[in-house]
Structure formats: structure tokens, C-alpha cells
C-alpha atoms as one frame of an Amber mdcrd trajectory, in Angstrom:
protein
  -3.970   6.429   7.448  -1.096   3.825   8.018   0.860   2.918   4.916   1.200
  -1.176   4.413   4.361  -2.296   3.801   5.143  -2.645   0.338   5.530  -6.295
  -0.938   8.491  -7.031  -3.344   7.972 -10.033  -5.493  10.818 -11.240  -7.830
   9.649 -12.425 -11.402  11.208 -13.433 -14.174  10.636 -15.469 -17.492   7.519
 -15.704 -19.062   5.125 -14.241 -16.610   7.632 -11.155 -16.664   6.688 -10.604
 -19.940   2.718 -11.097 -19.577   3.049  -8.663 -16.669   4.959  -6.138 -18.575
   2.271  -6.470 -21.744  -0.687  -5.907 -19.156   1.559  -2.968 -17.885   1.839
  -1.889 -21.454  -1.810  -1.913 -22.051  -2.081   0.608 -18.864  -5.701   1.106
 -18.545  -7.341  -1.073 -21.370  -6.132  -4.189 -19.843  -6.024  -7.493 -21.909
  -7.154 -11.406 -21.722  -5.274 -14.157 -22.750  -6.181 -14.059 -26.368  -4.649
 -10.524 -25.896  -1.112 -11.672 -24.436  -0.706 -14.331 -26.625  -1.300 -12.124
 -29.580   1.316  -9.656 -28.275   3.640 -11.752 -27.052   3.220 -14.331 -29.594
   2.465 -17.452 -27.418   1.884 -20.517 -28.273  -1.639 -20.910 -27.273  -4.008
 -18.416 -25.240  -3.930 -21.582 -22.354  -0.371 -21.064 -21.869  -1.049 -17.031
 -21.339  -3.856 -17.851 -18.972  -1.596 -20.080 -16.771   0.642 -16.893 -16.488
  -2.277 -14.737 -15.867  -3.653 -16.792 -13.492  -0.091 -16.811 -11.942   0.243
 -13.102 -11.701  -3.647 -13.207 -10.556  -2.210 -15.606  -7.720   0.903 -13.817
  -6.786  -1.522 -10.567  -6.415  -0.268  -8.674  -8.809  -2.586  -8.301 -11.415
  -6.567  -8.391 -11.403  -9.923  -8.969 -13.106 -12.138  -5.963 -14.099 -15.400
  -6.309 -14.490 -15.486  -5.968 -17.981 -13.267  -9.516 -17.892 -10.079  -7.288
 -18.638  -7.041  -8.249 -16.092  -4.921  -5.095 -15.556  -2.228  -4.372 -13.382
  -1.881  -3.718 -10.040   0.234  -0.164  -9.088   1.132  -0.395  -5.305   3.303
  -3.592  -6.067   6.946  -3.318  -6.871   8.646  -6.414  -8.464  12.257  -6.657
  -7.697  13.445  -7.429 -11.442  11.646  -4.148 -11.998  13.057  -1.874  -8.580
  15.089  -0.069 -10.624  12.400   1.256 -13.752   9.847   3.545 -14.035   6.752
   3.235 -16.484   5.790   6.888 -18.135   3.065   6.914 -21.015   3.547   3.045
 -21.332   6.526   2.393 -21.635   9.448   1.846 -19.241  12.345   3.146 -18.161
  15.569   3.523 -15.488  14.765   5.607 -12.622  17.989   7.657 -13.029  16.683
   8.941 -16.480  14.646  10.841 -14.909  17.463  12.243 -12.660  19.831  12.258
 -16.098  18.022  14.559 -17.866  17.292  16.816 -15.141  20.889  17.336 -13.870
  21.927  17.820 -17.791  19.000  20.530 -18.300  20.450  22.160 -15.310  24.351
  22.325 -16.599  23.153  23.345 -19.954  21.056  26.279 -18.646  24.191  27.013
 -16.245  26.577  26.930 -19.210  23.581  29.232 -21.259  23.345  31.777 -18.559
  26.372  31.958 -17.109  29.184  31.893 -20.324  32.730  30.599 -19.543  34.700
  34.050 -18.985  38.365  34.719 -19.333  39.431  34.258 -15.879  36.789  32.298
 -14.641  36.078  32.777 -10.653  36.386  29.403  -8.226  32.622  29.141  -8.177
  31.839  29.473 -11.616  34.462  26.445 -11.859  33.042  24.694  -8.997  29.541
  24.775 -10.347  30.697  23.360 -13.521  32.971  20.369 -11.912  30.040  19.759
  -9.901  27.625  19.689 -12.688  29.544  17.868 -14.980  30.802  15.091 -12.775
  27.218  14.868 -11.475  25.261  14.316 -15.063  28.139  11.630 -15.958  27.312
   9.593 -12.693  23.820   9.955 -13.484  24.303   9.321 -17.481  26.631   6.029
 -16.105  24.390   4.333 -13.904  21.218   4.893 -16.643  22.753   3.256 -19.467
  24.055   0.674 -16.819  20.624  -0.374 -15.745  19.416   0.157 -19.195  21.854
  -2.387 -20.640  20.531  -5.131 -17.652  17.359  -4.796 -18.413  15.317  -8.208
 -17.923  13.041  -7.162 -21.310
């Protein structure tokens, strides 16, 4: 089967938000009652007009229970550089972060500093370390932009 092209959308202010409480509510979904509740809106009109928005832009949609949930095969540019696990979001790298710092721990476990450590063993650990603080730096850096 041939792939479509994924469509990037860039959004920001309010309807960020709604879409990022619908994301939130993974599976259950919400209404506008819902959204303004959560996101403490003025009035559940205003949270419709964003709905309806994100309905528009084709990025949400109605269930037919009357629930409006996210779409997944959509990637908003304000949010290219997150990931959502168990409801909640977070910077790709993370991911990457945690992996490459499991990796030089288990290295460091293993494999104890000797003596008169060999070029390798030093190697490994230059690499390792250098690589975990890139990936440690550009986390927190995308953490600390965060539109949310």
C-alpha cells in the first residue's frame, strides 16, 4: 500500500491547548463542556469554536458516541519534536537519553575502570559519555521550548 504524505500543520495558542487536552484524554475523548472544564475556558462556545477548528483543520474527529478525539497520522509542527507515551508528552531525544545512559551505566557495571585501562575501554567510555551529554543537551533544550 502507498504511504500518503504526511501533512504538517503549525498550531499554536488556544487550539494548541484544546488539541493537547483531547490528546490527553487518549481514547475517552472529550466535548466542549470537557475542554472548558480542563482548560478552564471561559464558556463551552469558545471550546467548541476551537474544536470545530481542529475538526476543520482535520485533525481531530467526532465519534459516534459525540466524543471528538484525536487524530494519530497528523504531525503538528509546534509538536515535531515530542512524543506522547501513556498521556503525556515528551522530547523525542528522551527516549534516546535514557537509552544511551542505560547503555554507559551497564558498560561502566560490567566492564570496571582498571589500572591501566586499554584504548578501547577508554574509547568506549569517551564515546559513551560525550554521546549521553549531546543527547541529555538537546532534551532539556527542547524541553525548556516547549509551547505547553
Amino acid at each position: 500500500m502507498k504511504r500518503e504524505k504526511e501533512e504538517r500543520v503549525d498550531l499554536k495558542g488556544t487550539s494548541l491547548k484544546v488539541y493537547l487536552a483531547l490528546l490527553k484524554n487518549g481514547n475517552k475523548g472529550g466535548g466542549p463542556r470537557t475542554v472548558q472544564r480542563e482548560l478552564d475556558l471561559s464558556s463551552p462556545s469558545l471550546a467548541n469554536y476551537h474544536i470545530e477548528k481542529l475538526v476543520s483543520m482535520g485533525l481531530i474527529e467526532r465519534d459516534t458516541s459525540g466524543n471528538y478525539r484525536v487524530k494519530r497520522d497528523i504531525q503538528i509542527e509546534t509538536l515535531a519534536n515530542f512524543i506522547s507515551l501513556f498521556g503525556r508528552i515528551f522530547p523525542k531525544y528522551l527516549v534516546c537519553a535514557v537509552f544511551f545512559t542505560t547503555m554507559l551505566a551497564t558498560f561502566v557495571t560490567v566492564q570496571p575502570f582498571r589500572a591501566i585501562a586499554a584504548p578501547e575501554y577508554i574509547a568506549a567510555l569517551v564515546f559513551g559519555v560525550s554521546t549521553c551529554t549531546v543527547m541529555w543537551y538537546e532534551t532539556l533544550s527542547i524541553w525548556r521550548r516547549r509551547p505547553f
